[in-house]
TIPADREN-602396 format. One record per atom (N, C-alpha, C): residue number from 0; atom name; x, y negated, z negated. Coordinates in Angstrom, 2 decimals. Example, Ala and Ser with C-alpha at 12.3 -4.5 7.8 and 13.67 -1.06 7.14 Angstrom:
2
<r><pos>0</pos><site>N</site><x>13.19</x><y>5.69</y><z>-7.80</z></r>
<r><pos>0</pos><site>CA</site><x>12.30</x><y>4.50</y><z>-7.80</z></r>
<r><pos>0</pos><site>C</site><x>13.20</x><y>3.30</y><z>-7.80</z></r>
<r><pos>1</pos><site>N</site><x>12.85</x><y>2.25</y><z>-7.08</z></r>
<r><pos>1</pos><site>CA</site><x>13.67</x><y>1.06</y><z>-7.14</z></r>
<r><pos>1</pos><site>C</site><x>12.90</x><y>-0.03</y><z>-7.87</z></r>
This chain:
40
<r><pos>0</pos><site>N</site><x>17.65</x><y>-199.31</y><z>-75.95</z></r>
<r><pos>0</pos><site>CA</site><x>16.94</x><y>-198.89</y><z>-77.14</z></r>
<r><pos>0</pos><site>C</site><x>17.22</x><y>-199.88</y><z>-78.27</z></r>
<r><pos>1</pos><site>N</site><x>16.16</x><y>-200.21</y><z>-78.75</z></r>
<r><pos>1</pos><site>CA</site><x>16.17</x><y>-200.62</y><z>-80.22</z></r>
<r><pos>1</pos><site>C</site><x>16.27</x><y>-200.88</y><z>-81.37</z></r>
<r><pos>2</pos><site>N</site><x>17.11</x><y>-200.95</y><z>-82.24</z></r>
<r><pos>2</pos><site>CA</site><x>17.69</x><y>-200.36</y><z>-83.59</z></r>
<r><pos>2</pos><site>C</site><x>16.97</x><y>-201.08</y><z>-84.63</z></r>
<r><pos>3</pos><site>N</site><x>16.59</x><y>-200.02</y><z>-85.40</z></r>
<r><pos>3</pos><site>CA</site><x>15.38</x><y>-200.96</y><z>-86.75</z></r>
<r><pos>3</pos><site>C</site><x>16.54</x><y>-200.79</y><z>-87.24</z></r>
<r><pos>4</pos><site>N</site><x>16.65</x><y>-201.67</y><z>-88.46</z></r>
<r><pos>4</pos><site>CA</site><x>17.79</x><y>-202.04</y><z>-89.37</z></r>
<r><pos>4</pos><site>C</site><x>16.70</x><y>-202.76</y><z>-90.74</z></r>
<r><pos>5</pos><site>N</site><x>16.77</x><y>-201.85</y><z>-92.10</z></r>
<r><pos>5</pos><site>CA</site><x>16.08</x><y>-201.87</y><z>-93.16</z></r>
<r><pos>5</pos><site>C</site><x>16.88</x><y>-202.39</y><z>-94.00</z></r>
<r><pos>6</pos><site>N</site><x>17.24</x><y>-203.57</y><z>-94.79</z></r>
<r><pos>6</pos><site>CA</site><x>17.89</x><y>-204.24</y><z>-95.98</z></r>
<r><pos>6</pos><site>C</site><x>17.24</x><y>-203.22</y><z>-97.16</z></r>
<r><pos>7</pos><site>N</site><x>17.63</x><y>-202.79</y><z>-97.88</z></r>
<r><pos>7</pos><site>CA</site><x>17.72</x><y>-201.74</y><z>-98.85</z></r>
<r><pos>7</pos><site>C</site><x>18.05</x><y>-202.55</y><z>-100.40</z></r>
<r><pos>8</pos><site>N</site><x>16.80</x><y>-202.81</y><z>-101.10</z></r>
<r><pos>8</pos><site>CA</site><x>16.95</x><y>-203.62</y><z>-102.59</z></r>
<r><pos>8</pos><site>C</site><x>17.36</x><y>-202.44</y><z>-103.64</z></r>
<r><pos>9</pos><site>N</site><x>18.03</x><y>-203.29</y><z>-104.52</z></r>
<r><pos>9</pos><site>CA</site><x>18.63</x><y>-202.43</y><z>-105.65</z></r>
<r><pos>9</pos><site>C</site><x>17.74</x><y>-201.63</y><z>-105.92</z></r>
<r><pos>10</pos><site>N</site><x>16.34</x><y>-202.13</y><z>-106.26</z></r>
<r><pos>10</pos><site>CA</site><x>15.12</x><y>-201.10</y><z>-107.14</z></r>
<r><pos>10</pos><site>C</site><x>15.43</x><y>-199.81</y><z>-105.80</z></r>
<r><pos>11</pos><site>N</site><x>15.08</x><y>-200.05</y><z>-104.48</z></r>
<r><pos>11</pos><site>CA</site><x>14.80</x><y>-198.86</y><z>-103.60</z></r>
<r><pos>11</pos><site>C</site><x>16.07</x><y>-197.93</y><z>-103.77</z></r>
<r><pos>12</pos><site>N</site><x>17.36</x><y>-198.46</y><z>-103.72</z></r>
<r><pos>12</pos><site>CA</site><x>18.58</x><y>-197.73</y><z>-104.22</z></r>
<r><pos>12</pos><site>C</site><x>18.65</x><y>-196.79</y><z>-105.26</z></r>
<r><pos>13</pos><site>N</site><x>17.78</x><y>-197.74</y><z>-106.62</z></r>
<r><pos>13</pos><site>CA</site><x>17.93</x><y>-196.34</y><z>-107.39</z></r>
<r><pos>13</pos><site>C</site><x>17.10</x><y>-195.14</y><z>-107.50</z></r>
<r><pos>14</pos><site>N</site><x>15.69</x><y>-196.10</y><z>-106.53</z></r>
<r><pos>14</pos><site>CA</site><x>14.93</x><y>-194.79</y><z>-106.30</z></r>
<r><pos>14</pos><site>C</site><x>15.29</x><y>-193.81</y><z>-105.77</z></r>
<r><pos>15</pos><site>N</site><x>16.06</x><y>-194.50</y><z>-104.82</z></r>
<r><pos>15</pos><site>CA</site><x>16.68</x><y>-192.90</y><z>-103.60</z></r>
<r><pos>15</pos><site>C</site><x>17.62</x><y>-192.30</y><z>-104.69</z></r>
<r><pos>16</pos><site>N</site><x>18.19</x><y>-192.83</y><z>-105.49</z></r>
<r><pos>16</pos><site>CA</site><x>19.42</x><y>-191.97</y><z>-106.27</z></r>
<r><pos>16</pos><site>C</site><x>18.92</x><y>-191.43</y><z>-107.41</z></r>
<r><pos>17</pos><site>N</site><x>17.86</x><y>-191.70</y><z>-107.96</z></r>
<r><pos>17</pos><site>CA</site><x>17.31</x><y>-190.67</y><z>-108.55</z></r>
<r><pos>17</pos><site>C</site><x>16.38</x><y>-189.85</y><z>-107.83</z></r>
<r><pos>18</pos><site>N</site><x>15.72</x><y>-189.51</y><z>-106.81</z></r>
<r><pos>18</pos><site>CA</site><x>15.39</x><y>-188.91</y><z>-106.11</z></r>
<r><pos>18</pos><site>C</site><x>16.34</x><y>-187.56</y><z>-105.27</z></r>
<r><pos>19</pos><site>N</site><x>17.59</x><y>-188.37</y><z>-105.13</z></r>
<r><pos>19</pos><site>CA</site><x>18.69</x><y>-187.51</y><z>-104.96</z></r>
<r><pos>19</pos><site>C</site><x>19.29</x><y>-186.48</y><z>-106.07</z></r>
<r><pos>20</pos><site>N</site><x>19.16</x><y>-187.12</y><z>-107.31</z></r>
<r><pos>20</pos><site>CA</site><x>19.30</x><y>-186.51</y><z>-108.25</z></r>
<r><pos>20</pos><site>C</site><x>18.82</x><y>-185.75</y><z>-108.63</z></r>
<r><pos>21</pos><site>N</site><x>17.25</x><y>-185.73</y><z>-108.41</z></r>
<r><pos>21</pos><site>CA</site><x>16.40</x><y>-184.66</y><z>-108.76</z></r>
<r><pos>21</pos><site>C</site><x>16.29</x><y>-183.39</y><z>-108.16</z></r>
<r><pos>22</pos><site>N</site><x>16.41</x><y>-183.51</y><z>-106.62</z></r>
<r><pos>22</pos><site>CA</site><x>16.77</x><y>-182.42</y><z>-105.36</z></r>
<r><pos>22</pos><site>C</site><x>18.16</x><y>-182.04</y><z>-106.22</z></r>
<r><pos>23</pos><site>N</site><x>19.08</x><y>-182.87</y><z>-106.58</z></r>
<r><pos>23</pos><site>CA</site><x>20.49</x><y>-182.07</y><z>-106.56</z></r>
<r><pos>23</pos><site>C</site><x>20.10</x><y>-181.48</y><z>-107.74</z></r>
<r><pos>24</pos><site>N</site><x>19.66</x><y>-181.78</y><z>-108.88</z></r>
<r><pos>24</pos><site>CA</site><x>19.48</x><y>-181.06</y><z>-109.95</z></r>
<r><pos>24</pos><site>C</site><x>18.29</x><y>-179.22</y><z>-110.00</z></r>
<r><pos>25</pos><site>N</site><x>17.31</x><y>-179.54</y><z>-109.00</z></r>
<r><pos>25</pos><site>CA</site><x>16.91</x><y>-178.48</y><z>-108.71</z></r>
<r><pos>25</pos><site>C</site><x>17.75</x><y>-177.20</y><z>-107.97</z></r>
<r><pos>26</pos><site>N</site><x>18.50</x><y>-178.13</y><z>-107.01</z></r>
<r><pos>26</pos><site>CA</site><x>19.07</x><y>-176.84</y><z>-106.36</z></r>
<r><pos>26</pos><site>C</site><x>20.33</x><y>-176.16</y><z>-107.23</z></r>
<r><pos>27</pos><site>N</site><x>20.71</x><y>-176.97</y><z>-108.24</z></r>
<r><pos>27</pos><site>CA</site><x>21.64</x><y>-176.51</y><z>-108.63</z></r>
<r><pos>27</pos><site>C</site><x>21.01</x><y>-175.55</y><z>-109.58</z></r>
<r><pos>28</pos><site>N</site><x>19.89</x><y>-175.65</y><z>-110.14</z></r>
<r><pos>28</pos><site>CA</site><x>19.22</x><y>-174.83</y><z>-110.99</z></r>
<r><pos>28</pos><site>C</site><x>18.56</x><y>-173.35</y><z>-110.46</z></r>
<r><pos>29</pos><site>N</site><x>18.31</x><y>-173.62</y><z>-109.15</z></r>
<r><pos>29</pos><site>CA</site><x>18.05</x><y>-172.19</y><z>-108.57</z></r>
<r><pos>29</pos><site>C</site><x>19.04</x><y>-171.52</y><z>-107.97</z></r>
<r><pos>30</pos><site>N</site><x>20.41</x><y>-172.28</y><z>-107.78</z></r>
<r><pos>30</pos><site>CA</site><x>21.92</x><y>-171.55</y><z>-107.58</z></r>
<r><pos>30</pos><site>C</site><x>22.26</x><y>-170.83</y><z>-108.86</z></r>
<r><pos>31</pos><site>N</site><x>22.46</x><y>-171.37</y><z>-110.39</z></r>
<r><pos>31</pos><site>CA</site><x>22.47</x><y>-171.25</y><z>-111.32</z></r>
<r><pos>31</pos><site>C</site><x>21.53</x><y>-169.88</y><z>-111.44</z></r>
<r><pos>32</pos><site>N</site><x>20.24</x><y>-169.63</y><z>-111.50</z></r>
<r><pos>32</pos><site>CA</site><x>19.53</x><y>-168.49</y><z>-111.73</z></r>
<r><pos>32</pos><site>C</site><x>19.56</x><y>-167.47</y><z>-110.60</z></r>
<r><pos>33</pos><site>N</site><x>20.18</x><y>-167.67</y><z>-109.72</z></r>
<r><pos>33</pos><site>CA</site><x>20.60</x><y>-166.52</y><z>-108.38</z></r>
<r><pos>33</pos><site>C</site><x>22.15</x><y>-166.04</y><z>-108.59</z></r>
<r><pos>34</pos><site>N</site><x>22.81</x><y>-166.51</y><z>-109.68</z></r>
<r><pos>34</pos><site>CA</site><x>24.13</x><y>-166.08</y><z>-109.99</z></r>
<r><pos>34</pos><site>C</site><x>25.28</x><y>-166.53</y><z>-108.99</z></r>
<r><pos>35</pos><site>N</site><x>24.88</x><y>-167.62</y><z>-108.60</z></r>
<r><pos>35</pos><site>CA</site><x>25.74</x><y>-168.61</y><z>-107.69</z></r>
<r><pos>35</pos><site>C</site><x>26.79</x><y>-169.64</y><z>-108.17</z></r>
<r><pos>36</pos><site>N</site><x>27.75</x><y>-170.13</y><z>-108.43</z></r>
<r><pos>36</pos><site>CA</site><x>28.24</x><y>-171.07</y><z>-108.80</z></r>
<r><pos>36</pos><site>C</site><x>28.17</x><y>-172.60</y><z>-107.90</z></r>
<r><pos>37</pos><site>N</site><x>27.67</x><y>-173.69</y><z>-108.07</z></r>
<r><pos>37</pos><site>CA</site><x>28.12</x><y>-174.69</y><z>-106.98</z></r>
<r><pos>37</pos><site>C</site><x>29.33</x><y>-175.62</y><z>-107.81</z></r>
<r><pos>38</pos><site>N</site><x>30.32</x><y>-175.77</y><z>-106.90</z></r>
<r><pos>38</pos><site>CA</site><x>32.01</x><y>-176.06</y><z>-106.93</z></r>
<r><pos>38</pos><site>C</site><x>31.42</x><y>-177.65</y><z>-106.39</z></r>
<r><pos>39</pos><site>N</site><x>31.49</x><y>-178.84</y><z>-107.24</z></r>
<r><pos>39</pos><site>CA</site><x>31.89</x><y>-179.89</y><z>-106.54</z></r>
<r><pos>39</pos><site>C</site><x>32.76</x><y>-180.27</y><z>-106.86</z></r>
């Protein structure tokens, strides 16, 4: 088998990390309104 292997540029980095950010910021917002705490 084959292995694709993708070089990853700064711009795509911060896309994914603000992208990550945004998922993490949502879920923490519907933990937050379900009376959940998230502990990191």
């Amino acid at each position: 088998m084959s292995q694709l292997i993708v070089a990853c540029t700064c711009q795509q980095n911060k896309v994914l990390e603000r992208k990550n950010k945004t998922i993490f910021n949502k879920v923490q917002t519907m933990l937050i309104s379900e009376n959940i705490s998230l502990f990191l």
